[in-house]
VEXROLO-62445 format. One line per field, with one value per residue (C-alpha): residue number from 1; chain; residue in three letters; x, y negated, z negated. Coordinates in nm, 3 decimals, decimal comma. Each point is the difference from the previous one (the first is absolute). Layout:
N
i = [NUM; ...]
ch = [A; ...]
aa = [ala; ...]
east = [X; ...]
north = [Y; ...]
up = [Z; ...]
//
This chain:
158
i = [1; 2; 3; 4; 5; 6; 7; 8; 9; 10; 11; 12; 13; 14; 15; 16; 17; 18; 19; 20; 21; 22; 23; 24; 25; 26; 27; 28; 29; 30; 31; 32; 33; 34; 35; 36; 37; 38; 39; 40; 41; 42; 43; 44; 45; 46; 47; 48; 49; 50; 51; 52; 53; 54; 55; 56; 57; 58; 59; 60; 61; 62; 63; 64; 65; 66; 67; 68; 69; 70; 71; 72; 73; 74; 75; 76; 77; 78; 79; 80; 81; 82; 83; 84; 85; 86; 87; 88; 89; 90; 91; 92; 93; 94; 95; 96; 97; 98; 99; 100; 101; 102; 103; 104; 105; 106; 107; 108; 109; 110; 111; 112; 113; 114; 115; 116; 117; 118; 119; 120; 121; 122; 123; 124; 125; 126; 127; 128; 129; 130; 131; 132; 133; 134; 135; 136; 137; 138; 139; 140; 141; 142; 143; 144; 145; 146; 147; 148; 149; 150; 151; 152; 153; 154; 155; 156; 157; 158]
ch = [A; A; A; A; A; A; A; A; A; A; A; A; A; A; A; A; A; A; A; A; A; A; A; A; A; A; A; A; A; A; A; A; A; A; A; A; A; A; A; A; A; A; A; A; A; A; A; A; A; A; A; A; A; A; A; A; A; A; A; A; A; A; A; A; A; A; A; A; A; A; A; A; A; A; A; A; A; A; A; A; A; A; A; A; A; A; A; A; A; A; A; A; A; A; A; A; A; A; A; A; A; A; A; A; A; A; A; A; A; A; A; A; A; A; A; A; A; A; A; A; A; A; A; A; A; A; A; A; A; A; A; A; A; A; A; A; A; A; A; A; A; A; A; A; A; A; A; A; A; A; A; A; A; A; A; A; A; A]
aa = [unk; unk; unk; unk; unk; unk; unk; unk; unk; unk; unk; unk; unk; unk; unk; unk; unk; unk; unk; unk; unk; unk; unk; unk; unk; unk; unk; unk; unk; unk; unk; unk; unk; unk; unk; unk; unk; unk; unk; unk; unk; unk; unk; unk; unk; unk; unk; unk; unk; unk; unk; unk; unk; unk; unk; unk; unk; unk; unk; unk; unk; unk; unk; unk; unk; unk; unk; unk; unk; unk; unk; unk; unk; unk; unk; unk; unk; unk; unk; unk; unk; unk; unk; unk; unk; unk; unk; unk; unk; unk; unk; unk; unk; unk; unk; unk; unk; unk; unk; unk; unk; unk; unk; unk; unk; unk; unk; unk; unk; unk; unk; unk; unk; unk; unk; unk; unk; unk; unk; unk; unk; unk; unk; unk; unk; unk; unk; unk; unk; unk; unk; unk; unk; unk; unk; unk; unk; unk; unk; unk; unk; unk; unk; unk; unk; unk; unk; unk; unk; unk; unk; unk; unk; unk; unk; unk; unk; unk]
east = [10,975; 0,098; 0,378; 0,162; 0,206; 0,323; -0,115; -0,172; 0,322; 0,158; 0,199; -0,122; 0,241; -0,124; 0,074; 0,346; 0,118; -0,140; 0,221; 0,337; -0,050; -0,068; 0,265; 0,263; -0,131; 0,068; 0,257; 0,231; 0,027; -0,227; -0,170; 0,186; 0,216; -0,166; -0,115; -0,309; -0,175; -0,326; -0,203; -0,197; 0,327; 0,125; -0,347; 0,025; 0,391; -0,039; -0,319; 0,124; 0,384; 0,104; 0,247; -0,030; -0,349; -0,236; -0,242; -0,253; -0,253; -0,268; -0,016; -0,244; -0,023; 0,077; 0,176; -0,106; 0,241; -0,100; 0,259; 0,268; 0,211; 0,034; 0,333; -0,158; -0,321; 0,211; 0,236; -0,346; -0,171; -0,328; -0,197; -0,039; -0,411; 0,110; 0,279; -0,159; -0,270; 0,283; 0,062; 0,371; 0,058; -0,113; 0,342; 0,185; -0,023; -0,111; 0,350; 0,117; -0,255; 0,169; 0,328; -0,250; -0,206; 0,294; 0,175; -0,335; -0,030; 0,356; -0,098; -0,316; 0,221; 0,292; -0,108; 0,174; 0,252; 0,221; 0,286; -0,309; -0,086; -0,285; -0,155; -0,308; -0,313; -0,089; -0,371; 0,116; 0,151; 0,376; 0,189; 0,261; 0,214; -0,031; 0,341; 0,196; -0,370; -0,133; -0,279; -0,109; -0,361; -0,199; -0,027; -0,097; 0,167; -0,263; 0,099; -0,302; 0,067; -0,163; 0,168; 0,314; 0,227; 0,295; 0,218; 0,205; 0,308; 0,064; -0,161; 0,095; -0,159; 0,004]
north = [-23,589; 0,184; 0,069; -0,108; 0,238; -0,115; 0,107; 0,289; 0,159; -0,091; -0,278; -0,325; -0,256; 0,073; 0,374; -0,061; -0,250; 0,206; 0,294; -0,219; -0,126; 0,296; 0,146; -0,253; -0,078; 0,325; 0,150; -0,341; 0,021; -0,103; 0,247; -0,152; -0,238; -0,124; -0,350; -0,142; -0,324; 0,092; 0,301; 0,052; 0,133; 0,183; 0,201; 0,041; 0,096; 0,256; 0,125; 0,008; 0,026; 0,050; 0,297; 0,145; 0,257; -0,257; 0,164; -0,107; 0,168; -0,150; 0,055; 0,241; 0,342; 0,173; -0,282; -0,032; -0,193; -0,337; -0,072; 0,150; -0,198; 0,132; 0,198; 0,150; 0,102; 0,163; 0,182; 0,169; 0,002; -0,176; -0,295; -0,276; 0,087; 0,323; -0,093; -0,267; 0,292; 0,240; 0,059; -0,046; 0,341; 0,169; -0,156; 0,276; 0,420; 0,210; 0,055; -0,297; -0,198; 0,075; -0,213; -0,242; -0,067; 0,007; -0,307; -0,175; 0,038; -0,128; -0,320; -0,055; 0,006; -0,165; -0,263; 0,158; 0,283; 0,036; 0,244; 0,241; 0,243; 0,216; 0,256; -0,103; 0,128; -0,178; 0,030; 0,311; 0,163; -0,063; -0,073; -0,257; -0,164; -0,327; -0,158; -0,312; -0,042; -0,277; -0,047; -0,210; -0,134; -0,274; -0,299; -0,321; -0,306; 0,018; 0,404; 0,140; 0,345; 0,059; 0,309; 0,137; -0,003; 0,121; -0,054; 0,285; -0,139; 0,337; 0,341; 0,292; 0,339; 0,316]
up = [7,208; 0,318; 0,007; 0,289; 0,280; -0,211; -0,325; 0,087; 0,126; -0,287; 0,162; -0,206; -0,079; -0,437; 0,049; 0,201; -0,315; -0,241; 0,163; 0,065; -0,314; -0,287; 0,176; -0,113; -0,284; -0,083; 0,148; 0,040; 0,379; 0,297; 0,169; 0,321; 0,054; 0,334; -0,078; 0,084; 0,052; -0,164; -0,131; 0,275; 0,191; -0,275; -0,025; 0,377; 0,001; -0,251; 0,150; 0,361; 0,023; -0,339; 0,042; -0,293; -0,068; -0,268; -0,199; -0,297; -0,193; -0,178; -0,391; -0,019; -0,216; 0,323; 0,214; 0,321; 0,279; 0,068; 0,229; 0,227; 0,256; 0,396; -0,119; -0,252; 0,198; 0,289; -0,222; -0,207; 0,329; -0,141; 0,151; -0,232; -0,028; -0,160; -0,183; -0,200; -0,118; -0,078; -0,387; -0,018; -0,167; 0,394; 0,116; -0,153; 0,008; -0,279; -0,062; -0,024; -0,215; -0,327; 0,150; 0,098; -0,310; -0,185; 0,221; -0,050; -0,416; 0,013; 0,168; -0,186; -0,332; 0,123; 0,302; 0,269; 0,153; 0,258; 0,160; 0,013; 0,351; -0,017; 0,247; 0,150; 0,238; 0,292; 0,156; 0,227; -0,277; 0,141; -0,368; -0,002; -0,268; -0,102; -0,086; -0,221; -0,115; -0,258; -0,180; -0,255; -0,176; 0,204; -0,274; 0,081; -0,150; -0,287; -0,078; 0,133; 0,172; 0,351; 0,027; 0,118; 0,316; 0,160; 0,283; 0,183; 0,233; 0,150; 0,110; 0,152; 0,096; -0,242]
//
């Protein structure tokens, strides 16, 4: 089967509930409190105007990103061709992956964190910090895990 524009950006009505979803299932609060009248808008709203940075990573031995929303592709400065082929470990520095494996063991044993920031690399090599960051596991309703994601609600420059 051919995925369609939607779903090959990452913007499919299944991958926008299975986001909004995990996320409250396991942290206990929507991931926004916008309402909307069916998924379709939800996977465009937090694809296109969320704004908040989205990211997901798939959940393989070295996770690669199978999704970032237009904040999050502007503030890392990657077009979504590349950033869907990026292993999620590239989007931080050498010095600051040991902060950044440890926030994601912490959510693969406990389902999700938040209150974290983290410094991070953009394409160009400018470094920014991500901010009031969480993340939790990617389960579906049966407790499969797809992988992780997180949301950031601010950034600012180092």
């Amino acid at each position: 089967m051919v995925a369609t524009h939607d779903e090959a950006h990452g913007r499919s009505a299944a991958f926008a509930q299975l986001l909004l979803s995990s996320h409250e299932r396991l942290t206990g609060t929507p991931l926004s409190a916008a309402a909307f009248p069916d998924a379709d808008e939800a996977a465009r709203w937090l694809y296109g105007t969320a704004p908040f940075g989205l990211l997901a990573h798939d959940a393989g031995p070295d996770p690669v990103f199978r999704y970032a929303n237009t904040t999050a592709q502007k503030c890392f400065e990657y077009p979504w061709e590349e950033f869907v082929r990026l292993p999620s470990r590239l989007s931080a520095g050498p010095d600051a992956q040991g902060d950044r494996e440890a926030l994601v063991r912490s959510v693969t044993t406990r389902g999700y964190a938040s209150g974290y920031r983290g410094l991070r690399t953009a394409r160009s090599g400018r470094r920014f910090w991500i901010e009031d960051v969480t993340m939790w596991n990617l389960l579906d309703a049966e407790g499969t895990y797809h992988g992780q994601a997180a949301v950031f609600r601010s950034w600012s420059e180092m």
